[in-house]
Structures are given as structure tokens and as C-alpha cells.
C-alpha positions as CSV (number, residue, x, y, z in Angstrom):
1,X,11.1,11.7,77.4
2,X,10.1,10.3,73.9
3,X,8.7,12.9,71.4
4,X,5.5,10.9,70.8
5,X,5.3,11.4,74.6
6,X,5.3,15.2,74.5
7,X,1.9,15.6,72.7
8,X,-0.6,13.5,74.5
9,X,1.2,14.7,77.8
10,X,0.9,17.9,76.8
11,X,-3.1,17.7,76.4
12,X,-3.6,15.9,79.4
13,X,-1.9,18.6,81.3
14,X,-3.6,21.5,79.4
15,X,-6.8,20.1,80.3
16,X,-6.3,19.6,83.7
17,X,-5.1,23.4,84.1
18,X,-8.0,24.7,82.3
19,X,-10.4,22.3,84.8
20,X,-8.4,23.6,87.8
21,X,-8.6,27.5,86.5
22,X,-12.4,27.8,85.5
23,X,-13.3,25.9,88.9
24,X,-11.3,28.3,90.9
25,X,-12.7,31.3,89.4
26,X,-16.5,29.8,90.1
27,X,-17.2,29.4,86.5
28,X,-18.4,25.8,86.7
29,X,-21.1,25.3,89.2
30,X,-20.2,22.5,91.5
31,X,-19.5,19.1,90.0
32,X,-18.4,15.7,91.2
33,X,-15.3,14.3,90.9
34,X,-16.1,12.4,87.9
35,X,-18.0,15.2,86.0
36,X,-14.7,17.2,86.5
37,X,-12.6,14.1,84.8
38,X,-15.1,14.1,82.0
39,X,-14.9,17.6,81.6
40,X,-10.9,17.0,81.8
41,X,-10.9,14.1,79.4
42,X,-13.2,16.7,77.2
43,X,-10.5,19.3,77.1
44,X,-8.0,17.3,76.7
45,X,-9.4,15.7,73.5
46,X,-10.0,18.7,72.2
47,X,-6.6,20.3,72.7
48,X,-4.8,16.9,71.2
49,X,-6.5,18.1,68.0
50,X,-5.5,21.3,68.3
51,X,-1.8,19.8,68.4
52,X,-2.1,18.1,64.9
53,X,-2.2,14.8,67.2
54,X,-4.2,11.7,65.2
55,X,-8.0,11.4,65.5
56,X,-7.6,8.4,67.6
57,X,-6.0,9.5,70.8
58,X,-9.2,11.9,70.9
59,X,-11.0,8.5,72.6
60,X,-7.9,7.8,74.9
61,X,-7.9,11.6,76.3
62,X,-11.5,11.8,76.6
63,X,-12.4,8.5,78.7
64,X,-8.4,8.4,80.3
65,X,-8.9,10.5,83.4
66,X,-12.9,9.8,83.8
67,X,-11.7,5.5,84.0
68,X,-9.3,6.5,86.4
69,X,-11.2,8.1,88.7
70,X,-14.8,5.8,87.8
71,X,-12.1,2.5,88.8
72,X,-11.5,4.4,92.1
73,X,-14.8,5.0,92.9
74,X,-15.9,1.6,92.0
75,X,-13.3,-0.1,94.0
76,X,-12.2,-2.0,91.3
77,X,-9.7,-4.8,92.6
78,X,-5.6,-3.9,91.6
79,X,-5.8,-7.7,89.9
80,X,-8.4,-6.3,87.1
81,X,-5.7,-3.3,86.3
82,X,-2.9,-6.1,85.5
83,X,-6.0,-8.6,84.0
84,X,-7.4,-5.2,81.6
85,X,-3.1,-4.5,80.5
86,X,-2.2,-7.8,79.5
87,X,-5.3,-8.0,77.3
88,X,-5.3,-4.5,75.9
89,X,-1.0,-5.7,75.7
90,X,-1.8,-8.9,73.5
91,X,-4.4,-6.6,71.7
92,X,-2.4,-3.5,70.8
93,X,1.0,-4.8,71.5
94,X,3.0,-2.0,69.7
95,X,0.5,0.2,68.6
96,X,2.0,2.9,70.4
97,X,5.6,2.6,69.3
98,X,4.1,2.4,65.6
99,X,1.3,4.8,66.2
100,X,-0.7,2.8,64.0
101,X,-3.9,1.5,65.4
102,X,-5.6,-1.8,64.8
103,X,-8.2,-0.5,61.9
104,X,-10.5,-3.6,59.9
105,X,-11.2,-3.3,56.8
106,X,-14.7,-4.5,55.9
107,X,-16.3,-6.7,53.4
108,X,-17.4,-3.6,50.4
109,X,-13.8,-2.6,50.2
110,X,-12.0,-5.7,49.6
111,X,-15.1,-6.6,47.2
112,X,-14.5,-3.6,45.6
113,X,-10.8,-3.9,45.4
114,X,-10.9,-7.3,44.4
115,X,-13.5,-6.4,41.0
116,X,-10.9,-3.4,39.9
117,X,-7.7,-5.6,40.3
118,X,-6.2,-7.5,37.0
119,X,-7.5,-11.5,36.0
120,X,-4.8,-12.3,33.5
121,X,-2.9,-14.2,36.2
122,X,-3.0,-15.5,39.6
123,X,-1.8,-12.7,42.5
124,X,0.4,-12.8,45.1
125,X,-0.5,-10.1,48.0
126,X,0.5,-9.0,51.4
127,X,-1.3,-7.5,53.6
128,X,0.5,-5.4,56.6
129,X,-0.1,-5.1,59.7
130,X,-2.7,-7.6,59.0
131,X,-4.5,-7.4,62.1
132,X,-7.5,-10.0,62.6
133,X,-7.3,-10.9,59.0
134,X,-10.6,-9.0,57.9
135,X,-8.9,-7.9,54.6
136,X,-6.7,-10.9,53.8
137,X,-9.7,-13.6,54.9
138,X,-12.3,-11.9,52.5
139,X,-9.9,-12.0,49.9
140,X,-8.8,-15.3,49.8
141,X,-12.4,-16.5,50.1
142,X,-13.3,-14.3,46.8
143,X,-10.6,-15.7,45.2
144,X,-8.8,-18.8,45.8
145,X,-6.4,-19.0,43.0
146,X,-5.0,-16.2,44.6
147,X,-2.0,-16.2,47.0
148,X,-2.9,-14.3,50.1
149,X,-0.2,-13.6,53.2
150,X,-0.8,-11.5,55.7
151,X,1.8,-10.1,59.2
152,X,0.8,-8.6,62.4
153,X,3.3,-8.1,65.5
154,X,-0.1,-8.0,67.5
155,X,-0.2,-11.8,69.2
156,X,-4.2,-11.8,70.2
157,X,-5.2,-10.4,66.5
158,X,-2.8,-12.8,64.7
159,X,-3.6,-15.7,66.7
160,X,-7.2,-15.0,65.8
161,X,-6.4,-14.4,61.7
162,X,-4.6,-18.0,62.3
163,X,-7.2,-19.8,63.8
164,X,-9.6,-18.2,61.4
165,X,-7.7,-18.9,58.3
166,X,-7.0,-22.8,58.7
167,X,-9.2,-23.8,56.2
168,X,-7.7,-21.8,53.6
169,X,-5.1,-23.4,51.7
170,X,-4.5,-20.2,49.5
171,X,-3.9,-18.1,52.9
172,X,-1.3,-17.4,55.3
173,X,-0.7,-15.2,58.4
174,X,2.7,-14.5,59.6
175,X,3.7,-12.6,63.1
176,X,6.3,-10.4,62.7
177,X,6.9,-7.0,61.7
178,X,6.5,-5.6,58.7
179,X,9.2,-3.3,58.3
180,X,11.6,-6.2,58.2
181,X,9.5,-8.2,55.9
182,X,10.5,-8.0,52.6
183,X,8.8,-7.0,49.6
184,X,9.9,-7.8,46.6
185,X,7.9,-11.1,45.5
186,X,4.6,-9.6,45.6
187,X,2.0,-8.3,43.3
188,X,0.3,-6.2,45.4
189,X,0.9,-4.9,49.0
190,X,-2.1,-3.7,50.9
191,X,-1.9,-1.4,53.9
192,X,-4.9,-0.4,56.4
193,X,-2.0,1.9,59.0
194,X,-2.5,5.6,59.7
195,X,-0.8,8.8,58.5
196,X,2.1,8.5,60.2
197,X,4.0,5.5,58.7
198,X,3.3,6.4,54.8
199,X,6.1,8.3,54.0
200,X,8.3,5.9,55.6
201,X,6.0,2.9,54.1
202,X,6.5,4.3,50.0
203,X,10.5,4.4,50.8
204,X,10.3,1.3,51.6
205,X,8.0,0.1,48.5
206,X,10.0,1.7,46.2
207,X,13.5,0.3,47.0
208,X,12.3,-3.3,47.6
209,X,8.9,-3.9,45.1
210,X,9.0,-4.8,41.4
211,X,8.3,-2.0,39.2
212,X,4.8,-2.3,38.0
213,X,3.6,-3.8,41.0
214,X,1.1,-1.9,43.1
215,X,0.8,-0.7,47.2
216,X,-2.7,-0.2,47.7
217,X,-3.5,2.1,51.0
218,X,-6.6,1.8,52.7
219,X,-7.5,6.2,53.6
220,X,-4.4,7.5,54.1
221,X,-2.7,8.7,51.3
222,X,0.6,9.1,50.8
223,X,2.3,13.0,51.5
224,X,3.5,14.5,48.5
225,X,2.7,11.6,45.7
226,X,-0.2,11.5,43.9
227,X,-2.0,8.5,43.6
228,X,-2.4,6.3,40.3
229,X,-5.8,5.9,41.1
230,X,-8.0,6.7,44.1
231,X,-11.3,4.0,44.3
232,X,-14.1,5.9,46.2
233,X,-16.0,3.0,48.0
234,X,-19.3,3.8,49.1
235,X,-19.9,2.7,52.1
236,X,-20.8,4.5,55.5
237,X,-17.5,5.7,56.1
238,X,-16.3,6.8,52.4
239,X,-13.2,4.5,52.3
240,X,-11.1,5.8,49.5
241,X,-8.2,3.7,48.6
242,X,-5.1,5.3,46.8
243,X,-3.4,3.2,44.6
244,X,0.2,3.6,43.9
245,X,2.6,2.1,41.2
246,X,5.9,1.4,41.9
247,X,7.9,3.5,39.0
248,X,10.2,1.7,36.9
249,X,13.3,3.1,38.2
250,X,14.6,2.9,41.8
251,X,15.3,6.4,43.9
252,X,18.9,7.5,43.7
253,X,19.5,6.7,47.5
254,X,18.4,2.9,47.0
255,X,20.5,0.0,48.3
């Protein structure tokens, strides 16, 4: 069994037996079969917190069991299950492998970003995991003498950030994935991800990006480096993005 595996299982199971236990000893008065799944999912979302897990499986443990049973109940056809996985498939795609979610970046932030950034010269930035193109679209309308690319593995949110972007001449999406794209011909590299993929994510900035240039991380900062800068935006969710500049010499295990 994978080691990502062991986690969510392990929450799903956990909840289950506390459901099972507390009913069995008449704590609960009697509930339905979906009020027990709820109270399932409940626990379960709770105890994948309590296992360091990230904040977004709390959604998939809490509503997980309670579909289940709800699809059962409603008599759902079997062709809606294989309609519901191919689009949550072209969707999410490998979101699960990568742990990294699709997150968009809204409109303040890449206004903000874009005021604090240098004007001497013309840009060239990436954007991973690129997603529908909320980031790299805004930016390349704001400012057009810039070079804007962005790359998603996702097919549903890149074939939208294409379709999106065809009126841009200064804008293009790639699908592909990121780790094998590389770096080195950009100005700036921006990342919206999760917690998970930054260590692993600076590594690979700092062997392949030009000294001076900068990897801009929307909330999640990077273990163990402190940031160059950290822009607070204000906005409803207090997005803080750490800026980081690549150092001028490369770490001693570079290739």
C-alpha cells in the first residue's frame, strides 16, 4: 500500500470504529443511516487533522462516507458513478499522486504582485501547475509587454486556460508537468501548490533558475528558508506570498 494511502485510510477507519463503539454502548440515540455516515465523515475529518494530514482532505473525509450511502439511497444509476469519475479525472487528474490541489489565485493578488515586481525590463514568468489560468490570464492582461507561460497536467483546467487565453498574444499554456519543465529562462516562477511539494520545489529552483531571479509562492512557504520578502495581501483569506531569490551560487549537490 502507498504511504499517502496510510493516512486517509487510517481516518476513515478510526471513525468508523468510534461510530460503531459509541452506538453499541447507547451513547447516540438512534440515528439513520446517513446521520451515522455524517457523524462518520465528522470523525474522520477530524482525526485526519489530528494525523498532520493537509486541510483539504478534511472535505473528502467528511462528505466521503455520507455520498456513499446518500447515492444508495437515492438510487443513483451505476452510469453517473463512471459519468461523476471521468469528470472529477479530467478535473483533478493527478492531484492525488502530487497532493497538490487545484487552488486559483484571484484578481487582488496578482494586482498586488504585479505593482511590487520590477519595470526596467520586460518579464518572462511561469506559472505551475497553472490550473485554469486565473493567475497567468490576469497577468498577462495587466501587462502585455510581459511574457506569460503557464503548465498544468490537469486536461479539463488547461483546456479551459487555452481556450481562455487565445486572444493573448503575450500568453501561453502548456500541458505537461512541471517537474520536467525546465527553469532556467525565466524571470520569475510563480507557484499556487500546497505544503507538500516545497521543499522538493526550492531544489529544484535552485539547481536550474538564474541567480537573481525570483520563485514567488502563493501561502505556503518554504520549510527551513526564510523568505526575501513576504507580501501580506489583504484580501478575505490573508494571502501572503513569500518571495524567494535564487542565491548566486548553486548547492554543492547540483548537476
Amino acid at each position: 500500500m502507498s504511504s499517502r494511502l496510510i493516512k486517509p485510510l487510517s481516518a476513515q477507519i478510526a471513525g468508523l470504529v468510534l461510530v460503531y463503539s459509541l452506538s453499541l454502548n447507547g451513547i447516540f440515540p438512534p440515528l439513520g443511516v446517513f446521520w451515522l455516515a455524517l457523524l462518520q465523515g465528522s470523525f474522520a475529518a477530524i482525526i485526519s487533522q489530528l494525523l498532520l494530514s493537509p486541510r483539504w482532505w478534511v472535505p473528502i473525509h467528511l462528505f466521503f462516507l455520507p455520498a456513499i450511502v446518500g447515492a444508495i439511497q437515492l438510487q443513483i444509476p451505476s452510469s453517473a458513478y463512471a459519468t461523476g469519475f471521468v469528470i472529477l479525472a479530467l478535473i483533478y487528474w493527478s492531484s492525488f499522486r502530487t497532493q497538490v490541489p487545484l487552488f486559483l489565485s484571484n484578481r487582488m493578488t496578482v494586482h498586488r504582485l504585479a505593482i511590487w515586481l520590477p519595470d526596467e525590463k520586460p518579464l518572462h514568468i511561469l506559472d505551475i501547475g497553472s490550473g485554469t489560468g486565473s493567475f497567468a490570464l490576469t497577468l498577462a492582461r495587466l501587462r502585455p509587454d510581459w511574457q506569460i507561460e503557464g503548465i498544468e497536467t490537469a486536461p479539463a483546467p488547461y483546456a479551459l486556460s487555452r481556450l481562455l487565453a487565445r486572444k493573448l498574444a503575450n500568453l501561453h499554456f502548456t500541458r505537461g508537468d512541471f517537474w520536467r519543465h525546465p527553469l532556467g529562462n525565466y524571470d520569475l516562477v510563480y507557484a499556487f501548490l500546497s505544503p507538500v511539494p516545497m521543499p522538493d520545489l526550492w531544489r529544484k529552483a535552485r539547481r536550474e533558475m538564474r541567480p537573481g531571479s525570483l520563485l514567488v509562492s502563493n501561502s505556503f512557504d518554504i520549510p527551513d528558508q526564510c523568505a526575501d520578502e513576504v507580501i501580506a495581501i489583504d484580501d478575505r483569506r490573508g494571502t501572503r506570498l513569500y518571495i524567494y531569490r535564487i542565491p548566486g551560487t548553486k548547492p554543492k549537490n547540483s548537476r
